[in-house]
OpenMM code with the backbone's topology and positions (N, CA, C; nanometers):
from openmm import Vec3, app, unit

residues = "UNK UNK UNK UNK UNK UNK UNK UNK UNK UNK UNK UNK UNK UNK UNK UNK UNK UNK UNK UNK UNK UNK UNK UNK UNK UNK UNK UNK UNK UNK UNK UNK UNK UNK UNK UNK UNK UNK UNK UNK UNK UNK UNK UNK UNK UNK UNK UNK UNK UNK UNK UNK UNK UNK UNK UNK UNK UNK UNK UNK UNK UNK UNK UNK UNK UNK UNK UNK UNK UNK UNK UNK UNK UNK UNK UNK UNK UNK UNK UNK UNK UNK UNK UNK UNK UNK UNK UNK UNK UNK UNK UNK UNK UNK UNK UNK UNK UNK UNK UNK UNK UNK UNK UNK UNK UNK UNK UNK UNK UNK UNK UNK UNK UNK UNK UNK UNK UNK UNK UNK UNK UNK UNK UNK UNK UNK UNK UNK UNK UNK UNK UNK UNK UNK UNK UNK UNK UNK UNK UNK UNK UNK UNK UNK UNK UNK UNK UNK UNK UNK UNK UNK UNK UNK UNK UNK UNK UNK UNK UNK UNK UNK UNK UNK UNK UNK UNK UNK UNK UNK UNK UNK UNK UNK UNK UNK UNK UNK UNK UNK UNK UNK UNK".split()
positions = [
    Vec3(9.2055, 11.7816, 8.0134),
    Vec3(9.1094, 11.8894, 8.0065),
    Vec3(9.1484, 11.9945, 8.1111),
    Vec3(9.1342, 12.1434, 8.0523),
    Vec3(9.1718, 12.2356, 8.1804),
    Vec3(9.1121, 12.3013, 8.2909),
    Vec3(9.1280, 12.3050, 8.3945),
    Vec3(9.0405, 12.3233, 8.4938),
    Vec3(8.8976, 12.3942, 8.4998),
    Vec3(8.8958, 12.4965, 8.3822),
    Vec3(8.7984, 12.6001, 8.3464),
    Vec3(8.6574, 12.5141, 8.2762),
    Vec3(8.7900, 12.3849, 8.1762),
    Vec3(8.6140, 12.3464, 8.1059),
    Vec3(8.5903, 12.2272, 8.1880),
    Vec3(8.6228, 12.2066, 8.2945),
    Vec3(8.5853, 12.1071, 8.3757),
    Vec3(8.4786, 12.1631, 8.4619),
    Vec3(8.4983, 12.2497, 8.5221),
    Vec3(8.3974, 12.3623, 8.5729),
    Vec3(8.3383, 12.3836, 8.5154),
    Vec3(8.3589, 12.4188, 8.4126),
    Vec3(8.2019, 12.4762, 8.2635),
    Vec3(8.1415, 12.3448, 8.2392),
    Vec3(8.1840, 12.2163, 8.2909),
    Vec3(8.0735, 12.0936, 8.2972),
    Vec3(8.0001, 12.1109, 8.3784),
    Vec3(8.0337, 12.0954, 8.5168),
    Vec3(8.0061, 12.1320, 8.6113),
    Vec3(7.8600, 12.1773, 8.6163),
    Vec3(7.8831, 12.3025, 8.5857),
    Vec3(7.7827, 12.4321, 8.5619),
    Vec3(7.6642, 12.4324, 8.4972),
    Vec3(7.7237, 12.3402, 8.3787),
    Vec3(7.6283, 12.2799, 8.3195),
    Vec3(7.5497, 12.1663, 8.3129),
    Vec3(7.5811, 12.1167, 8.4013),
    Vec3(7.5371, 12.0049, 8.4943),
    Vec3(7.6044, 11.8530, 8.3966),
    Vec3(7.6670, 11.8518, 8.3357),
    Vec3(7.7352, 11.7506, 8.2398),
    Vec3(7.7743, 11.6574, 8.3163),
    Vec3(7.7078, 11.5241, 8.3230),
    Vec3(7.7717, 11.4175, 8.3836),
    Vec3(7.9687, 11.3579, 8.3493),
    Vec3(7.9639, 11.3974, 8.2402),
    Vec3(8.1362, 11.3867, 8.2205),
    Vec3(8.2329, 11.4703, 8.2888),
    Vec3(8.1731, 11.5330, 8.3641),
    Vec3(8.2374, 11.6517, 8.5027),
    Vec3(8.2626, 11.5260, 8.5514),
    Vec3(8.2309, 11.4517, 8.6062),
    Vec3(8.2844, 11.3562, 8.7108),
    Vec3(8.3775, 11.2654, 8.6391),
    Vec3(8.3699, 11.2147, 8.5206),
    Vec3(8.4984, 11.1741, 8.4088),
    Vec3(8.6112, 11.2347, 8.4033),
    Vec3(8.6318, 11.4045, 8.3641),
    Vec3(8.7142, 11.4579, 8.3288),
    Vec3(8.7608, 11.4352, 8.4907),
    Vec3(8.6994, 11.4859, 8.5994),
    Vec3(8.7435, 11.5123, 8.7621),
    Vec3(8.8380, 11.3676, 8.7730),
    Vec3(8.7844, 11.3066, 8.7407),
    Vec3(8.8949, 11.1133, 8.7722),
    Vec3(9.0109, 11.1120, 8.6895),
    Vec3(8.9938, 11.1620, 8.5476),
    Vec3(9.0911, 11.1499, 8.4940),
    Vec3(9.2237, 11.2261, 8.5763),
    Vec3(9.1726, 11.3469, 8.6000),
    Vec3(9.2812, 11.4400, 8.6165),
    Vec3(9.2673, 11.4618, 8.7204),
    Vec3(9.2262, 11.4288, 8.8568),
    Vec3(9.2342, 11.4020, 8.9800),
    Vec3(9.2318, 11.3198, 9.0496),
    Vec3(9.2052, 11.2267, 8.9928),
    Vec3(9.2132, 11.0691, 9.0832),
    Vec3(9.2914, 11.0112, 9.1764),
    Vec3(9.3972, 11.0231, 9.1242),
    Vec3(9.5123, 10.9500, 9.1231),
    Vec3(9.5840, 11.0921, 9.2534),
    Vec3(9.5566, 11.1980, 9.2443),
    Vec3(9.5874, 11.2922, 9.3558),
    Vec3(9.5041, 11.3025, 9.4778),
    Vec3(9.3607, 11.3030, 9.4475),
    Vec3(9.2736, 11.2627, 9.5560),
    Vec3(9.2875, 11.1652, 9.6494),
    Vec3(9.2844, 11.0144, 9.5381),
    Vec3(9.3425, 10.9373, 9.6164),
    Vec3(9.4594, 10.9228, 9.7358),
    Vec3(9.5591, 11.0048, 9.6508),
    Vec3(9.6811, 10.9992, 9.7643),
    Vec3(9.6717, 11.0999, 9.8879),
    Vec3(9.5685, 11.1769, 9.8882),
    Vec3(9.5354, 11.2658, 9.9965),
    Vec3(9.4820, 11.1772, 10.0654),
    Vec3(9.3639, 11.0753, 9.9994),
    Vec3(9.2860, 10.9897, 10.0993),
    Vec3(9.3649, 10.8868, 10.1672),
    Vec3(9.4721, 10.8275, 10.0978),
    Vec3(9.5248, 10.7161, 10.1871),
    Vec3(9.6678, 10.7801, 10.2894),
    Vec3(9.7043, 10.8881, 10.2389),
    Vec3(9.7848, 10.9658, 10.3632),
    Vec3(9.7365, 10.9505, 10.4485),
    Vec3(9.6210, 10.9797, 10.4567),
    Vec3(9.5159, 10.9558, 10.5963),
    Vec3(9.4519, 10.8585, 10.6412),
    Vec3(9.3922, 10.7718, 10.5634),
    Vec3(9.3532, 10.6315, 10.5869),
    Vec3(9.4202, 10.5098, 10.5583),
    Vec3(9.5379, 10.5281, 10.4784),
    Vec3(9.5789, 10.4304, 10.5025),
    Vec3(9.5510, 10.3092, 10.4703),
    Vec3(9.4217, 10.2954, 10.4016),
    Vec3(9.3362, 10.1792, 10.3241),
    Vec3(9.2702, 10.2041, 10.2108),
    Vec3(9.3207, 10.1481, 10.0901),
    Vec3(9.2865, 10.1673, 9.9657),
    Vec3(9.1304, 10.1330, 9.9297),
    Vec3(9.0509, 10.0986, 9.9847),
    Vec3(8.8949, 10.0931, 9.9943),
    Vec3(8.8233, 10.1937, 10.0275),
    Vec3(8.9001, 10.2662, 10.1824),
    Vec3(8.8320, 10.3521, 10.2280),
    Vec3(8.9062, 10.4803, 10.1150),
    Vec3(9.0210, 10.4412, 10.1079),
    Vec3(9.0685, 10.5659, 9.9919),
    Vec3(8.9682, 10.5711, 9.8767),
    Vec3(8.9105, 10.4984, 9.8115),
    Vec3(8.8475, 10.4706, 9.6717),
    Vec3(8.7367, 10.5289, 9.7278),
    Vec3(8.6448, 10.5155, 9.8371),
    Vec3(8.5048, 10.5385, 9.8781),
    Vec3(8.5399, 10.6690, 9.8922),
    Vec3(8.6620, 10.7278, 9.9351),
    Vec3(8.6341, 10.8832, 9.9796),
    Vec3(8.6684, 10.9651, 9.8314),
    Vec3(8.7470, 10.9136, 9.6972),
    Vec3(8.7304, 10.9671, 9.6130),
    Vec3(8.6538, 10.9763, 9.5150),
    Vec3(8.5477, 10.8580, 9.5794),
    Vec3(8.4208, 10.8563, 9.4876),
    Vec3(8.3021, 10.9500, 9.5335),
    Vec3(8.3104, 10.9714, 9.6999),
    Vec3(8.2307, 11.0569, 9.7457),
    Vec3(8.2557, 11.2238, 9.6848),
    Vec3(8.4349, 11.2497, 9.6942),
    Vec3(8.4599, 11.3347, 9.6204),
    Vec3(8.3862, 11.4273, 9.5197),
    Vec3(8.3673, 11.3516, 9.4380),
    Vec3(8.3182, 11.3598, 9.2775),
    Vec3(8.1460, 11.4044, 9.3552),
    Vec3(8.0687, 11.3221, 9.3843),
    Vec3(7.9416, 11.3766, 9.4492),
    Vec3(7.9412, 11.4957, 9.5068),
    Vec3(8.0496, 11.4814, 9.6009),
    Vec3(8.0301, 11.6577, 9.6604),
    Vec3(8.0670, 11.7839, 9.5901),
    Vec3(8.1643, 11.7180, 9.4921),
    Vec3(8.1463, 11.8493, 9.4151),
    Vec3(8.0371, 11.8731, 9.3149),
    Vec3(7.9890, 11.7699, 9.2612),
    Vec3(7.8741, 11.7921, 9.1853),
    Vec3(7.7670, 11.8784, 9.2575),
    Vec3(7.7511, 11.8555, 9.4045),
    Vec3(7.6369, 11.9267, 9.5165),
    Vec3(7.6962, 12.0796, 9.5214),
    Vec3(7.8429, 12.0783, 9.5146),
    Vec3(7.8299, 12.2433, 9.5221),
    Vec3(7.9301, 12.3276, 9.4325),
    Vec3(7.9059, 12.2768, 9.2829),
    Vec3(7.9562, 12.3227, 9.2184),
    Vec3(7.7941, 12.3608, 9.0687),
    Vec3(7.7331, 12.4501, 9.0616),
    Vec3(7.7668, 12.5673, 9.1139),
    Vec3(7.7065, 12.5382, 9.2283),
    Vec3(7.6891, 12.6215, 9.3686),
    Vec3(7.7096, 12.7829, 9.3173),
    Vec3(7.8825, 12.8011, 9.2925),
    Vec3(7.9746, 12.7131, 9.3920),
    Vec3(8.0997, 12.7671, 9.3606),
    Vec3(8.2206, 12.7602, 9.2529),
    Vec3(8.2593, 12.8508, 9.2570),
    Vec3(8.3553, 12.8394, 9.1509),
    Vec3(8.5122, 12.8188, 9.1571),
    Vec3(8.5837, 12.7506, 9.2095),
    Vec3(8.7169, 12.7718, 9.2489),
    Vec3(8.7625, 12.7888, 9.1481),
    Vec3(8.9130, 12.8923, 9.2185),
    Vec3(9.0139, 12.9297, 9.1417),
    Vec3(9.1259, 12.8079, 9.1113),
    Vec3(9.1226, 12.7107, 9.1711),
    Vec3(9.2161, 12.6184, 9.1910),
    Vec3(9.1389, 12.5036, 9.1956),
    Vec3(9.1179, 12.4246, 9.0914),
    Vec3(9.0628, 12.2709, 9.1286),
    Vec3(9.0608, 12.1940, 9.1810),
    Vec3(9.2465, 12.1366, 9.1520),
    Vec3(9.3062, 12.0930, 9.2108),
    Vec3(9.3168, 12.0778, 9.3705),
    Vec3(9.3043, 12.1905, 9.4644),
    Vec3(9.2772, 12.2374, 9.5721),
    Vec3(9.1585, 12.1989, 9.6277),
    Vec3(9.0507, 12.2428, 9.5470),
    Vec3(8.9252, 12.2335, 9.6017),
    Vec3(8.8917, 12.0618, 9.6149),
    Vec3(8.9233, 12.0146, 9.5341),
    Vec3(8.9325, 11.8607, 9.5426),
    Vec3(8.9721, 11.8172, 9.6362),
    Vec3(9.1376, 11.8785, 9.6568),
    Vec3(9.1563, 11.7867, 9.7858),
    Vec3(9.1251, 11.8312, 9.9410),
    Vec3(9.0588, 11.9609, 9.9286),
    Vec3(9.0333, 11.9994, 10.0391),
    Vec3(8.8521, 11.8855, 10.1104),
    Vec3(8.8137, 11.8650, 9.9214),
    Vec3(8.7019, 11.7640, 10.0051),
    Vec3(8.7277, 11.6644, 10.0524),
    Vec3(8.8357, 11.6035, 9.9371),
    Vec3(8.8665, 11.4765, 9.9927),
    Vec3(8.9381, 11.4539, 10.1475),
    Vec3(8.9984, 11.5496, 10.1621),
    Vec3(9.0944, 11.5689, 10.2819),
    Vec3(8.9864, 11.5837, 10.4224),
    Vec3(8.8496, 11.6083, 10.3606),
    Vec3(8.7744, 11.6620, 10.4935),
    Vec3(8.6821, 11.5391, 10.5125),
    Vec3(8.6898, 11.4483, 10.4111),
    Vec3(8.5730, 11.3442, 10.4000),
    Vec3(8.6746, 11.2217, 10.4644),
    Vec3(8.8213, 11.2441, 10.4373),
    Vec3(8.9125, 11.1018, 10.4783),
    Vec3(8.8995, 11.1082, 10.6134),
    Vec3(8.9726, 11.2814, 10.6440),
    Vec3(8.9539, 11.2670, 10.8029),
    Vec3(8.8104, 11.2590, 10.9120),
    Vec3(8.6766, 11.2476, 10.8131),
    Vec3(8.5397, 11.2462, 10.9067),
    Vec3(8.5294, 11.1126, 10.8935),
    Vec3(8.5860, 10.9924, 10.7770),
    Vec3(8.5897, 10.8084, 10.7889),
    Vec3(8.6770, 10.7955, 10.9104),
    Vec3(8.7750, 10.8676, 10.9097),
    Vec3(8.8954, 10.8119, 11.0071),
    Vec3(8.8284, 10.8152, 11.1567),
    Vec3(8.8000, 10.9743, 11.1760),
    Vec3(8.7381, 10.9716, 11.2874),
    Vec3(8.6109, 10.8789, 11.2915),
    Vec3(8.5030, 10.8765, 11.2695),
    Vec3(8.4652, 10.7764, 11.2657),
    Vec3(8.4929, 10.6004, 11.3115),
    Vec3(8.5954, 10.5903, 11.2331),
    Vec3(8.6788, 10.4427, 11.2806),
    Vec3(8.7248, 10.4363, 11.3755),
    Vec3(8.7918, 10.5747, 11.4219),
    Vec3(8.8528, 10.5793, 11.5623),
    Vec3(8.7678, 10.5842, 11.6639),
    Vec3(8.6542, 10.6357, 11.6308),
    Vec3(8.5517, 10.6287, 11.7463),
    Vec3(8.4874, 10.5256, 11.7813),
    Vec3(8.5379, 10.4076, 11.7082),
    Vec3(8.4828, 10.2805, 11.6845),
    Vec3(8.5872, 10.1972, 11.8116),
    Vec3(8.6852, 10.2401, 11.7986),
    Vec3(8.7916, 10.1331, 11.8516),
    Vec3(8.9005, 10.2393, 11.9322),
    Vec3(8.9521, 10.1542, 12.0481),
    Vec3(9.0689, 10.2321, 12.1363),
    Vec3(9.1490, 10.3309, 12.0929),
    Vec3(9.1717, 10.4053, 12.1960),
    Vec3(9.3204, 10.4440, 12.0990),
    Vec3(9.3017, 10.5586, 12.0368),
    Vec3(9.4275, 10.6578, 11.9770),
    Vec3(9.3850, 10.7421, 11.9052),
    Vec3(9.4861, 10.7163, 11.7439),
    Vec3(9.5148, 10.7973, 11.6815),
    Vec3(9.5938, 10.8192, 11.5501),
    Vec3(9.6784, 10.9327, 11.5163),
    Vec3(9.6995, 10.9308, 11.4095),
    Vec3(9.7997, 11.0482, 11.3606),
    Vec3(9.6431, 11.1735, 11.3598),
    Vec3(9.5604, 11.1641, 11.3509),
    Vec3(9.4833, 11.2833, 11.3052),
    Vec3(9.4572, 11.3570, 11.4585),
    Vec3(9.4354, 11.2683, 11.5749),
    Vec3(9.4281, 11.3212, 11.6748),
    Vec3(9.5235, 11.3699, 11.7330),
    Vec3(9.6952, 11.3145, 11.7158),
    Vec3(9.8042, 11.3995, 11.7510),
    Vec3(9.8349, 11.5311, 11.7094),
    Vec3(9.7979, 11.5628, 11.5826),
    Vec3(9.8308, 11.6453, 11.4871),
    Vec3(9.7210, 11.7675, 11.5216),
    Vec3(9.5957, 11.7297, 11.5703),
    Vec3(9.5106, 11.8100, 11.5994),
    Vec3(9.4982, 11.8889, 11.7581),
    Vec3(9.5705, 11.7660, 11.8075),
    Vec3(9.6168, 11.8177, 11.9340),
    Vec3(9.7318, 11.9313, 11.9113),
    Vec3(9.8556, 11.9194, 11.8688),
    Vec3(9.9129, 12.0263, 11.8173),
    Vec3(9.9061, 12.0978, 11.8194),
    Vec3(9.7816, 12.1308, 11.6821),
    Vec3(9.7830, 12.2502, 11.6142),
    Vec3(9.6558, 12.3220, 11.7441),
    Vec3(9.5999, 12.2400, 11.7746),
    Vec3(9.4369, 12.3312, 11.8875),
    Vec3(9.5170, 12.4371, 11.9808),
    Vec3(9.6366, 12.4058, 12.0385),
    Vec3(9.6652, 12.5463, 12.1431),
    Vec3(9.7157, 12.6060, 12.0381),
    Vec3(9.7448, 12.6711, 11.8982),
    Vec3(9.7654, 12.7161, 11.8675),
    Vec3(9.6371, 12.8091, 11.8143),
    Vec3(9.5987, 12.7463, 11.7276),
    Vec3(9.4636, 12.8047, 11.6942),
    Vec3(9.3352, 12.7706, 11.7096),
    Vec3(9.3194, 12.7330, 11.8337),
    Vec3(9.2013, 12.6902, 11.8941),
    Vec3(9.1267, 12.5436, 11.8286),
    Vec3(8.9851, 12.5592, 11.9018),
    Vec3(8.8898, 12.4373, 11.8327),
    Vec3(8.7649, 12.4649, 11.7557),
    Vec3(8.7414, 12.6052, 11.7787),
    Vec3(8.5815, 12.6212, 11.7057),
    Vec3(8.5623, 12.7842, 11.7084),
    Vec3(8.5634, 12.8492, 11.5990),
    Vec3(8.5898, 12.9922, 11.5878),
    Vec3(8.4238, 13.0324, 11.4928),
    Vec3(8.3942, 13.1112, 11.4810),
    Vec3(8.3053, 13.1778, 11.4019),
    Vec3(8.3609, 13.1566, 11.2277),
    Vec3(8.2941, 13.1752, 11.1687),
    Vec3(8.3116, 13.1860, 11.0436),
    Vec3(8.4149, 13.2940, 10.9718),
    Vec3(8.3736, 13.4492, 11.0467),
    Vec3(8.4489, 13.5523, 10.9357),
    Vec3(8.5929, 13.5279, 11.0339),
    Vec3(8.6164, 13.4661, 11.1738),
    Vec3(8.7280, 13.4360, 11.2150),
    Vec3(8.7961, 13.3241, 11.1984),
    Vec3(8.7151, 13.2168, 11.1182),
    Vec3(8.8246, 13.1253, 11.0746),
    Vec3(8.8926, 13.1799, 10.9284),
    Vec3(8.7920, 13.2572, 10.8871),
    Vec3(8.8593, 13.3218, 10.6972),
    Vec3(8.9715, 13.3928, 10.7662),
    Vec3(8.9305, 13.5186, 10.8136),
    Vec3(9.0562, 13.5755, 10.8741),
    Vec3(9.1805, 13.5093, 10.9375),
    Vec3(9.1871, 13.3866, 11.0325),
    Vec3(9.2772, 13.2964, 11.0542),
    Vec3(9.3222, 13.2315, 10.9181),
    Vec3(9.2650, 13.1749, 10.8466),
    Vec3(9.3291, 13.1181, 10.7229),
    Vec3(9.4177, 13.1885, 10.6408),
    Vec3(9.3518, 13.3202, 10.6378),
    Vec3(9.4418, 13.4245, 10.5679),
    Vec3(9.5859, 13.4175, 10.6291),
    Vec3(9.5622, 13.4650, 10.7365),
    Vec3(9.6889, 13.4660, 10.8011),
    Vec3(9.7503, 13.3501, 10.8458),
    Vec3(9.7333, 13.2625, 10.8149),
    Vec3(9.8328, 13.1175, 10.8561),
    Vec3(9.8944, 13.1107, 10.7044),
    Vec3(9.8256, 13.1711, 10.5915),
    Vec3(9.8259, 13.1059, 10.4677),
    Vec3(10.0230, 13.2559, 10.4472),
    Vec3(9.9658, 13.3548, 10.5063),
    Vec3(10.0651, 13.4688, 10.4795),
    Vec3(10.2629, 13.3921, 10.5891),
    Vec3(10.1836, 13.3604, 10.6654),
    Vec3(10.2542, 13.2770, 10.7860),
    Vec3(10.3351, 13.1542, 10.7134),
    Vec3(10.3087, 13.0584, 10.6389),
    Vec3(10.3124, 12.9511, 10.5243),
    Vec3(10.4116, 13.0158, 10.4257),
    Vec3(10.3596, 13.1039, 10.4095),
    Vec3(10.4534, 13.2010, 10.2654),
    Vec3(10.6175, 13.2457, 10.3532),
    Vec3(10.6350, 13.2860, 10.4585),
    Vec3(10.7164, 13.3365, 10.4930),
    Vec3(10.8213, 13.2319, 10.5651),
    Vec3(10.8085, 13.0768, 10.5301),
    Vec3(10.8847, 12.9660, 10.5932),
    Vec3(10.9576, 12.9642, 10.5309),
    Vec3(11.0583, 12.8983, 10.5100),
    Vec3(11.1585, 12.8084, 10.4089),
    Vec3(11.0608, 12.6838, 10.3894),
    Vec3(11.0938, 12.7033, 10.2276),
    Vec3(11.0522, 12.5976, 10.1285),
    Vec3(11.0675, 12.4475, 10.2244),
    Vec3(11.1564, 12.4116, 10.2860),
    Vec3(11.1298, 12.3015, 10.4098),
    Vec3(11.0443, 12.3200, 10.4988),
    Vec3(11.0431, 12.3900, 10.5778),
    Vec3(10.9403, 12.4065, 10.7044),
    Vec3(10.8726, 12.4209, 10.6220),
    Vec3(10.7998, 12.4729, 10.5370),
    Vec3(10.6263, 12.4773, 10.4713),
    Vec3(10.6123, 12.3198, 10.4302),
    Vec3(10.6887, 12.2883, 10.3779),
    Vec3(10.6438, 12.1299, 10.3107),
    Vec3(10.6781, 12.0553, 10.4104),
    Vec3(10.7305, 12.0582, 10.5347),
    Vec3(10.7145, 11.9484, 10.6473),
    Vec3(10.6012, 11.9943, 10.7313),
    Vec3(10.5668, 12.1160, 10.7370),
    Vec3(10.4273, 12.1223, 10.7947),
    Vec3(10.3311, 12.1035, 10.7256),
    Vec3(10.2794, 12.1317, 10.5898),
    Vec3(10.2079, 12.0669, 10.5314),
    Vec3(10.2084, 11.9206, 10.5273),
    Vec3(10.2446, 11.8300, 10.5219),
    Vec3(10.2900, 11.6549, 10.5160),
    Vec3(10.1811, 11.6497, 10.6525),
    Vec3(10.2293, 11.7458, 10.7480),
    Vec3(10.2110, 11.6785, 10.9044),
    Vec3(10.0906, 11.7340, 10.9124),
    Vec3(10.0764, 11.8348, 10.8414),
    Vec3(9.9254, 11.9000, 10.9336),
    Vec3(9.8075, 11.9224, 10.8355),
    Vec3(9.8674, 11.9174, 10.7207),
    Vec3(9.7737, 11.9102, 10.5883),
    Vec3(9.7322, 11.7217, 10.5449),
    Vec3(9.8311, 11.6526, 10.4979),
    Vec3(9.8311, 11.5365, 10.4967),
    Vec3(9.8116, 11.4294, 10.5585),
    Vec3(9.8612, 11.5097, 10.7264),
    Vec3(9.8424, 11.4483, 10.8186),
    Vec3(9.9579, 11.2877, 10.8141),
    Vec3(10.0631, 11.2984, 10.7712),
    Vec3(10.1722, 11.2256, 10.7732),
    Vec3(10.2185, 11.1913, 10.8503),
    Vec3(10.2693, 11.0657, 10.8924),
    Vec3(10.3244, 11.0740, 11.0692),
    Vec3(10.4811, 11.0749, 11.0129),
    Vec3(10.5873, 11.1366, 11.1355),
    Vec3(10.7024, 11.1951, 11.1461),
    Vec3(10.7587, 11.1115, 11.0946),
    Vec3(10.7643, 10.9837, 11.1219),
    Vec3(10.8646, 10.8956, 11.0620),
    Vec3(10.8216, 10.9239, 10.9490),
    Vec3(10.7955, 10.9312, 10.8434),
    Vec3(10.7645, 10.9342, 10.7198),
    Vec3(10.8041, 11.0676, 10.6852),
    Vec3(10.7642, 11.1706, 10.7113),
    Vec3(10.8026, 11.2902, 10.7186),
    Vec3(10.9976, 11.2493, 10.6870),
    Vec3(11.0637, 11.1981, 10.8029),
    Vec3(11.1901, 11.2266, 10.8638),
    Vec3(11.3080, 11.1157, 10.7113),
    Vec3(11.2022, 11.0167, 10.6831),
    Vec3(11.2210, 10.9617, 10.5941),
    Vec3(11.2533, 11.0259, 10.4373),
    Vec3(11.1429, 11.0923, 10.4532),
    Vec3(11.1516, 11.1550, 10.3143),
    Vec3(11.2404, 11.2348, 10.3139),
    Vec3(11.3083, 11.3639, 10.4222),
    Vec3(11.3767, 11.4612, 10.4266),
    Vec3(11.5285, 11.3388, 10.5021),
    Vec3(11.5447, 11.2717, 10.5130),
    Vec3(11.7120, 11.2140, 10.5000),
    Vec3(11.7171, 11.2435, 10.6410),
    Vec3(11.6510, 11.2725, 10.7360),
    Vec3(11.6468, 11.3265, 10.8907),
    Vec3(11.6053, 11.2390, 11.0145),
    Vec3(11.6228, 11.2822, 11.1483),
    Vec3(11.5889, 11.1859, 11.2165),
    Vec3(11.4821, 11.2556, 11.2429),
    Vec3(11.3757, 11.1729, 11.3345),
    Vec3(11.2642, 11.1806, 11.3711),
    Vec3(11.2480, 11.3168, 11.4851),
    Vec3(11.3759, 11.2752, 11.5477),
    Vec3(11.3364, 11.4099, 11.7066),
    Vec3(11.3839, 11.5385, 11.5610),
    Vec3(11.4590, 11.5525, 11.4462),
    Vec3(11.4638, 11.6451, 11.3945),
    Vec3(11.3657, 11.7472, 11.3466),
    Vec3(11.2708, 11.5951, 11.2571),
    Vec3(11.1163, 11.6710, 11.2173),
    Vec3(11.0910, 11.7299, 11.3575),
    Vec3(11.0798, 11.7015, 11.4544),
    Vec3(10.9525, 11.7112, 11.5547),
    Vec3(10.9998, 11.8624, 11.6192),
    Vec3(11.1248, 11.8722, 11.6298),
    Vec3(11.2260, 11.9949, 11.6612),
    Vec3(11.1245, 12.1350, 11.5529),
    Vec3(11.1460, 12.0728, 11.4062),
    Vec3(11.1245, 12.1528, 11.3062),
    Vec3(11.0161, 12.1977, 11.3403),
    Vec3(10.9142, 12.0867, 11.3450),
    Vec3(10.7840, 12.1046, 11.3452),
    Vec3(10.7343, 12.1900, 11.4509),
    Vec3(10.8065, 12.1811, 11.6121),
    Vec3(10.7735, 12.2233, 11.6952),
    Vec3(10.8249, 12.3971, 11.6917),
    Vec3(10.9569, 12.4147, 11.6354),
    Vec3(10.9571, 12.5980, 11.5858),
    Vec3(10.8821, 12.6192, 11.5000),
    Vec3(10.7882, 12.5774, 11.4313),
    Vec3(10.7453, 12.6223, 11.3542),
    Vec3(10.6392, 12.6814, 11.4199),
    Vec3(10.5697, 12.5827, 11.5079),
    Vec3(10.4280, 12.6150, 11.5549),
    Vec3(10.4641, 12.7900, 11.6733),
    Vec3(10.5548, 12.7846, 11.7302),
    Vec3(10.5883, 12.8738, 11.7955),
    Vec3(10.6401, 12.9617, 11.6889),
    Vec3(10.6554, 12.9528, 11.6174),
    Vec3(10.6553, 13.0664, 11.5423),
    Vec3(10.5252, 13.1182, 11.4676),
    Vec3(10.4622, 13.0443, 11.4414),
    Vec3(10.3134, 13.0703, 11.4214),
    Vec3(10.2605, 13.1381, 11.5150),
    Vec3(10.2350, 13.0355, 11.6966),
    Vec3(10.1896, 13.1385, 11.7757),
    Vec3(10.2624, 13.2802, 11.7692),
    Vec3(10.3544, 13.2706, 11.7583),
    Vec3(10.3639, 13.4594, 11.7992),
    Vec3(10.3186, 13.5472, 11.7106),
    Vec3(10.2959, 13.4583, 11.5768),
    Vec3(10.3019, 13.5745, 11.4733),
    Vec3(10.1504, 13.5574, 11.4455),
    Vec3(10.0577, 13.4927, 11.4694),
    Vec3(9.9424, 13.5027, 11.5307),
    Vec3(9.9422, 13.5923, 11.6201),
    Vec3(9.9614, 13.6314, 11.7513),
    Vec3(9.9524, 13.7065, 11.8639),
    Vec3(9.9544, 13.8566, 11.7724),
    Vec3(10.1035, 13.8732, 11.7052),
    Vec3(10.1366, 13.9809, 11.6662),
    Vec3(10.0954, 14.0040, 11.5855),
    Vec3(9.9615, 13.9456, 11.5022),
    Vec3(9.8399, 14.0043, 11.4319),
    Vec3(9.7509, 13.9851, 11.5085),
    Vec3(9.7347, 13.9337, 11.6342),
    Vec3(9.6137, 14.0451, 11.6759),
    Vec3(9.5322, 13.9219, 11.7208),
    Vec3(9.5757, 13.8177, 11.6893),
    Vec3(9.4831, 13.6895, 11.7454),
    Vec3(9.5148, 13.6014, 11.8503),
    Vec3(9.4020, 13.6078, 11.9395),
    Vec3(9.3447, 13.5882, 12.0871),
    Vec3(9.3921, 13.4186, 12.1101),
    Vec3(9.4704, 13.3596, 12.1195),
    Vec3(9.4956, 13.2240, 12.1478),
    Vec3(9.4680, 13.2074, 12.3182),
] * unit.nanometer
topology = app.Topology()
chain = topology.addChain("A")
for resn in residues:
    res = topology.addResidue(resn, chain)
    for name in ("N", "CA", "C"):
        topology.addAtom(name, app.Element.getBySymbol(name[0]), res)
């Protein structure tokens, strides 16, 4: 089914919105959820929550991209279980390294029309990488992937990703700065 009449369930409040959403997202949700958790239970619970949250805010919204919007819930619901768990027990994880990272770059807690405006421009920032650096920073900072895995997939060693990863972010900061944003 195509993304439009899945939404036109949606809208219409059609309980088979959450049918068509499994069929044709499941199996992608999922793999957003266990990138991050790492446990096929807590993966299943966060793509079942999935499906609920979009039912809660679909309408009013309408995405242009389904696909996206899906995993941006799922991606926000894996990493609030994780944290969670981590706050349970010692220690930190891949979500807290990764967040450490990226925070001197673009901070921890911005206003609203300044995180849209930041997104914009990380998203213009993203566009202007090589097809590698965008998909090893996404893995790491979207997926939240740890390096070995990363270094695995690309045939590389580990200090390589981290090399990559680390021009990248400096290249972000500046080109942040040189639009105008206050780090």
């Amino acid at each position: 089914m195509k993304d439009k009449e899945i939404i036109d369930l949606y809208w219409a409040r059609d309980e088979a919105a959450i049918r068509e959403s499994e069929i044709s997202y499941g199996a992608y949700c999922g793999k957003v959820a266990d990138n991050i958790l790492h446990s096929e239970r807590d993966s299943e619970e966060c793509v079942n929550d999935t499906w609920l949250r979009a039912w809660n805010a679909l309408p009013p919204e309408r995405p242009n991209r389904l696909r996206l919007f899906f995993a941006r819930i799922t991606r926000n619901l894996a990493l609030d279980r994780l944290r969670r768990k981590q706050s349970l027990k010692a220690g930190g994880g891949q979500v807290a390294v990764c967040l450490d990272e990226l925070s001197e770059i673009i901070g921890d807690e911005e206003a609203f029309p300044e995180r849209l405006a930041l997104r914009e421009l990380i998203e213009q920032f993203l566009e202007s990488l090589s097809a590698k650096q965008r998909e090893m920073f996404m893995l790491r900072y979207w997926y939240i992937q740890p390096v070995s895995e990363i270094a695995e997939r690309y045939q590389v060693s580990e200090g390589a990703v981290k090399m990559t990863l680390q021009r990248v972010r400096e290249k972000m900061r500046a080109y942040l700065i040189e639009e105008g944003i206050t780090l």
